[in-house]
Every structure is written in structure tokens, then in C-alpha cells.
C-alpha positions in Angstrom: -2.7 -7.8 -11.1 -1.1 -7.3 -8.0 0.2 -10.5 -5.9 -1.4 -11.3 -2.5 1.7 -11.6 -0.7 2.5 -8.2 -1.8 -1.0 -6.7 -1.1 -0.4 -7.8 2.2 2.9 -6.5 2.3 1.4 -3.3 1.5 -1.6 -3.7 4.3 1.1 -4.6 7.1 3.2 -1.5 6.1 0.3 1.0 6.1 -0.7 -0.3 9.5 2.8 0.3 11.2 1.8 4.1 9.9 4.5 4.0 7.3 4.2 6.7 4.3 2.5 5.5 1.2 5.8 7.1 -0.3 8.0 5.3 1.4 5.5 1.8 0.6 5.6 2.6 -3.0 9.4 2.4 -2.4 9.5 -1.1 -0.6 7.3 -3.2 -2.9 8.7 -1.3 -6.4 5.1 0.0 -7.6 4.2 3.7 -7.9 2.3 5.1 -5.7 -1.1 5.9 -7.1 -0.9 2.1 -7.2 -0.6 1.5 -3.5 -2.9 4.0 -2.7 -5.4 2.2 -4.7 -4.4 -1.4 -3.3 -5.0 0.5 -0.1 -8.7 1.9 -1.0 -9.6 -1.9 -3.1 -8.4 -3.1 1.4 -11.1 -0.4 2.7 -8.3 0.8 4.9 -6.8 4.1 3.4 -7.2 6.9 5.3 -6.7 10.6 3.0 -4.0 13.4 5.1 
């Protein structure tokens, strides 16, 4: 389970078009993780 100030934490990054690498960093979690927090938010977009 994944906190909602850190889901959004996650949204606000990926919408200043910063890598999902560089997200995973930020808010400690790998990155399959945030890609999947950013799928579950309808917002991920695949390279």
C-alpha cells in the first residue's frame, strides 16, 4: 500500500516530465512500482 501523499508525489513528478528513474529515486520505491502507481493514475505514457 502506497501512501496518498506519495502517490501524488509521484503524479506531480511525472507531470514536470521527470524520468520514472529518477521518480523511483525521490520517493525510495523501485521502479516497476512507480510505473504501476503511474498506470493504477491512467496517466503513464510508454517511450
Amino acid at each position: 500500500m502506497i501512501p496518498p501523499n506519495t502517490m501524488d508525489a509521484i503524479k506531480n513528478l511525472y507531470e514536470s516530465n521527470i524520468d520514472v528513474e529518477f521518480i523511483a529515486m525521490q520517493v525510495d520505491l523501485d521502479i516497476p512500482t512507480v510505473i504501476s502507481v503511474l498506470k493504477e493514475l491512467g496517466i503513464y505514457r510508454e517511450k
